[in-house]
C-alpha positions in Angstrom: -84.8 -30.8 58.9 -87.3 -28.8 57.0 -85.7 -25.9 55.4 -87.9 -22.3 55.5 -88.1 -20.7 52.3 -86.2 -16.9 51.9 -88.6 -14.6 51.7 -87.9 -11.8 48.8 -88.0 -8.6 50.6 -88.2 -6.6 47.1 -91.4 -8.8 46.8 -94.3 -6.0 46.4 -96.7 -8.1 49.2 -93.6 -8.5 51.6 -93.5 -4.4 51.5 -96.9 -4.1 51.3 -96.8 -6.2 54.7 -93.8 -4.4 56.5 -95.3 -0.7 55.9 -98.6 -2.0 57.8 -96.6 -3.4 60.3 -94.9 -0.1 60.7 -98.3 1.8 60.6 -99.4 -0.4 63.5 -96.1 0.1 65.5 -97.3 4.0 65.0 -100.2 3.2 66.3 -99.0 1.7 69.6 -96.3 4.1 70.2 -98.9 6.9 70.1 -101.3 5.6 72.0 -98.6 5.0 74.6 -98.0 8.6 74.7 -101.2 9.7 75.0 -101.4 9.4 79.2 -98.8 11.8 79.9 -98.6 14.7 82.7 -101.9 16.6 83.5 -100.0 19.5 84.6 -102.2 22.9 83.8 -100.0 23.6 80.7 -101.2 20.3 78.9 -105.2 20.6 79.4 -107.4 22.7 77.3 -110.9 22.9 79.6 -110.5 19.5 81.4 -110.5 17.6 77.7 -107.8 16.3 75.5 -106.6 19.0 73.2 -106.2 16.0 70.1 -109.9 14.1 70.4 -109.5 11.5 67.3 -109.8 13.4 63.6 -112.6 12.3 61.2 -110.6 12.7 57.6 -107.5 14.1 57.0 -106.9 16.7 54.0 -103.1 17.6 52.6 -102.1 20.8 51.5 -98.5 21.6 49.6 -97.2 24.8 48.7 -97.7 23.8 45.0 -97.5 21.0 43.1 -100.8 19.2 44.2 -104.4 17.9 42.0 -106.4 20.3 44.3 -109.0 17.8 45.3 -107.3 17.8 49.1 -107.8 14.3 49.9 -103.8 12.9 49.4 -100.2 14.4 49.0 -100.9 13.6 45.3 -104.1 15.5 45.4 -103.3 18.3 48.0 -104.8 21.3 48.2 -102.1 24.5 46.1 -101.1 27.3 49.3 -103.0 27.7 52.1 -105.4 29.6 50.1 -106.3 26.6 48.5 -108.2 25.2 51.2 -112.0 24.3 50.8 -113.3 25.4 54.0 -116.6 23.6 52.6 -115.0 20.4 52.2 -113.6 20.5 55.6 -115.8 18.9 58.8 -115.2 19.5 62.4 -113.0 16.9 63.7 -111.3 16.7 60.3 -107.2 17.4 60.5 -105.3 19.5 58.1 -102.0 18.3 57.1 -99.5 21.4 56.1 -96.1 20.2 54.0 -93.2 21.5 54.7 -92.1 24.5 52.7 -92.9 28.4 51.7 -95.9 29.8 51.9 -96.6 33.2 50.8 -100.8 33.5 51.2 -102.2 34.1 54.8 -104.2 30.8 56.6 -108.0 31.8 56.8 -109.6 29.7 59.1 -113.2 29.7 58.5 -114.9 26.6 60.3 -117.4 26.6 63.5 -116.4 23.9 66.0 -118.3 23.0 68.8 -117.5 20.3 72.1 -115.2 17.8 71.1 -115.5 18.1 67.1 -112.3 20.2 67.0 -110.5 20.9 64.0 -106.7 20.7 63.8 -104.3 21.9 61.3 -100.8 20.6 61.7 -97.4 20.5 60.4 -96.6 17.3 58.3 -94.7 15.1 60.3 -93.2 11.8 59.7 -93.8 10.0 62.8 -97.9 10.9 61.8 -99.2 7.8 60.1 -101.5 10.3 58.8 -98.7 11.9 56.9 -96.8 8.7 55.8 -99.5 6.5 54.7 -101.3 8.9 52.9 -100.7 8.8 49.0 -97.7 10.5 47.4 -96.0 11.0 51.0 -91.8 12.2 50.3 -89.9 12.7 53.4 -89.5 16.5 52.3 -92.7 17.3 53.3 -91.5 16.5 57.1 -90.2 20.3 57.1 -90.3 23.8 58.7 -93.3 25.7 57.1 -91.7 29.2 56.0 -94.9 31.7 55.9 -93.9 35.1 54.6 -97.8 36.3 54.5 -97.9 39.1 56.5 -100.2 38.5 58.6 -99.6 34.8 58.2 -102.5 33.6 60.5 -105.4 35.8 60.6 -108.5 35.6 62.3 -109.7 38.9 61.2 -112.2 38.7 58.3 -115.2 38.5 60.1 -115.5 34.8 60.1 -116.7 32.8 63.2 -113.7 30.3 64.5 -114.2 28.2 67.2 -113.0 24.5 68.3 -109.6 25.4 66.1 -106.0 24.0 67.2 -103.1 25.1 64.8 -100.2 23.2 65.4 -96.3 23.4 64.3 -95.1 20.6 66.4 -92.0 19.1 64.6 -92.4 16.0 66.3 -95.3 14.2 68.5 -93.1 15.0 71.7 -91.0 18.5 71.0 -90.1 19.3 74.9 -90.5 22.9 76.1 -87.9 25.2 74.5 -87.9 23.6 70.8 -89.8 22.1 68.4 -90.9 25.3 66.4 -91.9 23.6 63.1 -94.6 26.4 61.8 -92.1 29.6 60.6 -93.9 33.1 60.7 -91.3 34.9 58.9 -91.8 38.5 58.9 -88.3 39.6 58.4 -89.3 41.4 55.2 -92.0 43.9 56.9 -91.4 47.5 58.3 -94.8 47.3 60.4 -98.1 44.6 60.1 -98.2 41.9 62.7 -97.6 37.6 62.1 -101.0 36.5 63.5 -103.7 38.7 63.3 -107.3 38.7 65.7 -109.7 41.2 64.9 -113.2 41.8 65.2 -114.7 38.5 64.8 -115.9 35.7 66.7 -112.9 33.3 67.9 -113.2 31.3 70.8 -111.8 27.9 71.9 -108.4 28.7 69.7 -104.5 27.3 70.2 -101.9 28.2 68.5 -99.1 26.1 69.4 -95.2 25.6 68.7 -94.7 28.1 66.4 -91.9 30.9 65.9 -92.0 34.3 64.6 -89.3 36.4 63.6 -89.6 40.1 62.6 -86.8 42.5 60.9 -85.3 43.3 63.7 -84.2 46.6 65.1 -85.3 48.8 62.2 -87.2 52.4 61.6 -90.6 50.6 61.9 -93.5 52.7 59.3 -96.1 51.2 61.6 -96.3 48.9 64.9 -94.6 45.2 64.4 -96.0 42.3 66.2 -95.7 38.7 66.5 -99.8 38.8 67.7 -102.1 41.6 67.1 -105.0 40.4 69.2 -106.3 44.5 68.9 -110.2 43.2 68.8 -113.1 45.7 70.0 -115.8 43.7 68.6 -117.3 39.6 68.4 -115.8 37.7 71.1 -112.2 36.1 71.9 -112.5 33.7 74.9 -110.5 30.5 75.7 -107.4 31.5 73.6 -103.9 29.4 74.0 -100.7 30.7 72.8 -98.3 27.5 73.8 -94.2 27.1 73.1 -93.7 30.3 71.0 -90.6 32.0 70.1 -91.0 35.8 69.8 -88.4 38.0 68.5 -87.3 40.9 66.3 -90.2 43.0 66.2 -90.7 46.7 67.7 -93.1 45.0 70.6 -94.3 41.2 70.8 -98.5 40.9 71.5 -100.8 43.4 71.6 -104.0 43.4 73.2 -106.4 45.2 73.9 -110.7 45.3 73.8 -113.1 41.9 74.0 -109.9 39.1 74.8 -111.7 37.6 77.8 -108.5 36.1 79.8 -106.2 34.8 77.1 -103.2 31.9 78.2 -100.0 32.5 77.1 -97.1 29.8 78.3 -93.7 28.5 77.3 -92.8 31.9 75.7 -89.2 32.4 74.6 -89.5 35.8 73.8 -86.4 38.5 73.2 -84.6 41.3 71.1 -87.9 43.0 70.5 -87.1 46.8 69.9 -87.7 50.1 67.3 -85.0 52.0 66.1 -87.8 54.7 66.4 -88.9 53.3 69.7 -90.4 57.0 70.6 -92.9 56.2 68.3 -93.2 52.7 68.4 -93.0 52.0 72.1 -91.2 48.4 72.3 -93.1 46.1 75.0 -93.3 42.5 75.3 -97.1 42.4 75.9 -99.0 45.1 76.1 -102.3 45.1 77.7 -105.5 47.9 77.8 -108.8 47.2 78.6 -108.8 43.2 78.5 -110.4 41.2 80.8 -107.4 39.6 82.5 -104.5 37.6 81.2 -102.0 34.7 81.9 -98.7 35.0 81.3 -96.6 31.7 82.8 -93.6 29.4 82.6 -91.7 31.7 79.8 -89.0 33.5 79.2 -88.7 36.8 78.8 -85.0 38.6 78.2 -82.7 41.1 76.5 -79.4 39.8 74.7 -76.0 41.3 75.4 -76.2 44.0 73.1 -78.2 47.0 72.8 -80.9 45.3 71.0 -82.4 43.8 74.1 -85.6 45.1 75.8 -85.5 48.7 76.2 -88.6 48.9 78.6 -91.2 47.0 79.3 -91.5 43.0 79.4 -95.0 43.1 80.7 -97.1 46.5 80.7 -100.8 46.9 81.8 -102.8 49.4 80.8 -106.8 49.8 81.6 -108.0 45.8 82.0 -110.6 44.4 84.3 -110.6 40.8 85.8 -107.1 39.6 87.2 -103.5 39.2 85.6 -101.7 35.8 86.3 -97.9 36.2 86.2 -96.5 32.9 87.4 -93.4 30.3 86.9 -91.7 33.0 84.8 -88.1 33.6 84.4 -87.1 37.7 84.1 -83.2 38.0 82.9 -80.2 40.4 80.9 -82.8 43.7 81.0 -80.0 45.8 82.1 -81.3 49.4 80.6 -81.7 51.3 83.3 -85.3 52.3 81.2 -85.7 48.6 81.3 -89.1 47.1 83.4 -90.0 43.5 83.3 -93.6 44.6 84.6 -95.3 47.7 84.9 -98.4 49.0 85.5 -99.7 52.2 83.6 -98.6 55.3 86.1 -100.7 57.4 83.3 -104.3 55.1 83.2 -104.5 54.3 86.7 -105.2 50.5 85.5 -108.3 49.0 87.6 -106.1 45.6 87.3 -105.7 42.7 90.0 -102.2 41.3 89.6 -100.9 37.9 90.8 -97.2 38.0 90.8 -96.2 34.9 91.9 -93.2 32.6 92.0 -90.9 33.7 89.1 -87.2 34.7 89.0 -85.7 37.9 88.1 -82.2 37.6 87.1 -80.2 41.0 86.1 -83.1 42.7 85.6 -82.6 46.7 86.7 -86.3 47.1 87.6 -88.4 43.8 87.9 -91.5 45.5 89.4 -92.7 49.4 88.6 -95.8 50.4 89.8 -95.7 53.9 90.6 -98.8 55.0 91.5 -99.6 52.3 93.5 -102.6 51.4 91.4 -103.1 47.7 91.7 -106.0 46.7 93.0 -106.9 44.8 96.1 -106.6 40.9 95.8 -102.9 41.7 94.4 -100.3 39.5 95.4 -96.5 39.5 95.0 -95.0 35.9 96.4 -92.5 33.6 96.0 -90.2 35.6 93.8 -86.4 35.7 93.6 -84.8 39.1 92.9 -81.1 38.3 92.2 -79.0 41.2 90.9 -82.0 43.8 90.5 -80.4 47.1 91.3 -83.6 49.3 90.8 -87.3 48.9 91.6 -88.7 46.3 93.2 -92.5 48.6 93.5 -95.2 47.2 96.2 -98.4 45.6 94.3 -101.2 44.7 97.2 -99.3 41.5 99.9 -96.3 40.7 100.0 -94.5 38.0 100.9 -91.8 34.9 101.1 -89.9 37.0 98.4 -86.2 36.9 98.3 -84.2 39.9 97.3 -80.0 39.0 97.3 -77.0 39.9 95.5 -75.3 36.7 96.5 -75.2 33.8 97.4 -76.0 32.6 94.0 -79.0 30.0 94.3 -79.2 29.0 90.7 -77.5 26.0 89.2 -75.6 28.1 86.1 -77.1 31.8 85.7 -74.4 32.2 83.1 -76.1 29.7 81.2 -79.7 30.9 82.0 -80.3 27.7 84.0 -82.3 28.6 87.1 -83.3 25.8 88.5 -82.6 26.1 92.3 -79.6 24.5 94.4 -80.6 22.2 97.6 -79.2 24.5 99.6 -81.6 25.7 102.6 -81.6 28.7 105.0 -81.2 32.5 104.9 -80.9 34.0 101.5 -81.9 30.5 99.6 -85.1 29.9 97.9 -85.4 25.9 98.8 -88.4 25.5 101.4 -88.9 29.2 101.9 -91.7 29.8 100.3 -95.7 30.1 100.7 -98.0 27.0 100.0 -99.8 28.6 96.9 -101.5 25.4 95.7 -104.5 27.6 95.8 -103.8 29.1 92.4 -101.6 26.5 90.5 -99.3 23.2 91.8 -96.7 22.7 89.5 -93.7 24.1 87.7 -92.7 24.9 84.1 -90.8 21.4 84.0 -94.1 19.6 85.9 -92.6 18.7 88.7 -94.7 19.6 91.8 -94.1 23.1 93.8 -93.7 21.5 97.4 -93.2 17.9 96.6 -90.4 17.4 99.4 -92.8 19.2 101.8 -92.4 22.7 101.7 -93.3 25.0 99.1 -89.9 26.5 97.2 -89.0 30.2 96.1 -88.8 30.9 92.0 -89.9 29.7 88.8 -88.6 26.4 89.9 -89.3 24.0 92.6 -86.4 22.2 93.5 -86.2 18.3 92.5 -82.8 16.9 92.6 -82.2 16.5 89.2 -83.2 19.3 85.7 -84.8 17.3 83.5 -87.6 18.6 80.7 -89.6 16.1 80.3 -91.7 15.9 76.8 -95.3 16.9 76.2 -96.7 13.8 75.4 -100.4 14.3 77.2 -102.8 14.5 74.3 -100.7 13.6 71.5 -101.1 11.5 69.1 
């Protein structure tokens, strides 16, 4: 019988041969993932969000020859980047690490030439096979700029994804791999638009973290999208964390209908909260917003939302609030949306199948000033002892102090039982496929034939399935 030889797996061309044959299992696995859900929280204008990348450029937080083009050669900081060096198309590669210099964007995208800029990751066979690759760089990005991300220096941005995904497929609720860490500030903001031209941006699985509940010297924010001149259209804020600052996102001026979703956001309060107002976001003259399929909650101490979750001041256009879950805002101060009573805000609201858990007022509108076209539908109102305010129709919203409907509200898990019939949310709700047709898990709202009650459509089982559509 013919006897094979051994092979030498120390040999340099047997390793040489088994790290391409792991690039090329990279390859397939990602293309396998790249046909996933096109639920609404996965497409960016009809397109792919991650079109194929033309180079790929390295940046460490030291260490690096400064030429860009390797983990060996990688640009010094985010400062270090050469914007001029940098095509549309092209993906940034960020190491793991601490940065203390703000990220500048400065490139004009157009169509599908969109530039990314990414966390290092190790299942990225962009990352691994590039020259000098360590495992270390597959890390959390700590970025102590203040702001860390700014879009404020005049510059025109468009076409820009900036991504802290840990891994291709994070889920929903983790995943946070890009670290704004503005523990250190008494005021300033994490991510900064202002008066310049930034369209077509997303900013996506990121968490920031401010001091806490401290005398603030000026307003703290995670976002400060405060911009009264250029133009700020097609923004998307996707799987944030938000907490520990005297109010979340402020907005206010040229943002032309801005998408916020998968929003963990909590603990967000002053010490001097008479002069730093605490509110989770805060709206005045912006042409409409979405806020859907996040969180938005106090904690059990006093450090939890003191008053407003969502608060509208002067805006045009219309304000999407859907798939949200409202819970543990138990001050009786405490509103998880309101409209100005002071402005008389010419807003349109669409409040629409969310669930407000222990909230003491869920709804306050107290002049009545939403405008016609306002809808609130589909909502559960569990253990809300104060205002539930009127905001244009009504309807198919279900106001109880028991039976409990949810799963485990002691665990914050509010997916929907199967019960059906008076004073449960299954099948009791209106056909809103109108406006939007899924859940924040994916799973179709009226899949078993009638349209359900809540942030969550019943489905037999409460899985989060991964993002995968777009990744690669």
């Amino acid at each position: 019988m013919e006897k094979h030889p051994i092979i030498n797996l120390s040999d340099p061309v047997v390793a040489k041969i088994k790290r391409s044959i792991f690039l090329v299992t990279l390859v397939i696995l990602q293309l396998g993932c790249s046909t996933g859900s096109n639920a609404p929280a996965y497409e960016y204008n009809g397109k792919m969000v991650y079109p194929p990348s033309n180079a790929n450029w390295y940046v460490r937080p030291s260490g690096g020859s400064e030429s860009g083009t390797s983990w060996t050669a990688a640009w010094n900081g985010l400062n270090g980047i050469d914007w001029s060096a940098v095509s549309c198309s092209d993906t940034i590669w960020v190491a793991g690490g601490t940065y203390d210099k703000a990220l500048v964007p400065n490139k004009d995208c157009s169509g599908n030439n969109r530039l990314h800029i990414r966390r290092a990751r190790v299942d990225a066979m962009e990352c691994v096979g590039a020259d000098g690759w360590k495992a270390s760089f597959d890390d959390t990005i700590n970025h102590t700029a203040s702001p860390a991300i700014s879009f404020s220096y005049g510059y025109t941005n468009r076409n820009i994804t900036i991504s802290g995904r840990s891994t291709a497929n994070p889920g929903h609720w983790a995943g946070y791999g890009w670290y704004l860490n503005m523990k250190g500030i008494t005021g300033g903001t994490a991510t900064s638009f202002v008066n310049g031209k930034t369209d077509d941006v997303t900013l996506e699985y990121m968490e920031a973290e401010g001091p806490g509940v401290i005398y603030y010297t000026s307003e703290g924010t995670a976002i400060d999208l405060l911009q009264y001149s250029g133009t700020n259209t097609n923004l998307l804020i996707s799987h944030w964390k938000i907490h520990g600052f005297s109010s979340g996102i402020y907005m206010c001026g040229v943002p032309i209908n801005p998408i916020f979703e998968y929003i963990d956001m909590y603990n967000n309060r002053a010490e001097n909260a008479s002069s730093y107002h605490p509110d989770g976001w805060y709206s005045c003259g912006i042409n409409g917003f979405t806020v859907r399929y996040s969180k938005l909650h106090g904690v059990t101490d006093s450090a939890g939302f003191a008053h407003e979750g969502i608060f509208h001041g002067n805006c045009g256009g219309t304000t999407w609030i859907y798939g949200n879950q409202f819970y543990d805002q138990t001050d009786s101060t405490a509103k998880s949306i309101e409209t100005n009573p002071n402005s008389y805000p010419s807003c349109t609201l669409k409040i629409l199948n969310n669930t407000f858990y222990n909230v003491y007022n869920p709804i306050w509108n107290s002049h009545a000033d939403c405008l016609p076209g306002s809808e609130v539908r589909n909502n559960i109102f569990y253990n809300c002892t104060g205002r539930v305010d009127s905001c244009g129709t009504a309807s198919n919203n279900l106001r109880i102090t028991s039976p409990n409907p949810f799963v485990n509200a002691n665990a914050n898990d509010f997916h929907i039982i199967s019960t059906t019939g008076t004073k449960y949310p299954r099948n009791a709700g209106m056909d809103l496929s109108g406006y939007f047709r899924t859940d924040g898990d994916g799973v179709p709202f009226g899949g078993d034939g009638a349209w359900d009650i809540g942030a969550y459509e019943y489905n037999g089982k409460m899985a989060y399935p991964p993002n995968t559509s777009g990744v690669r």
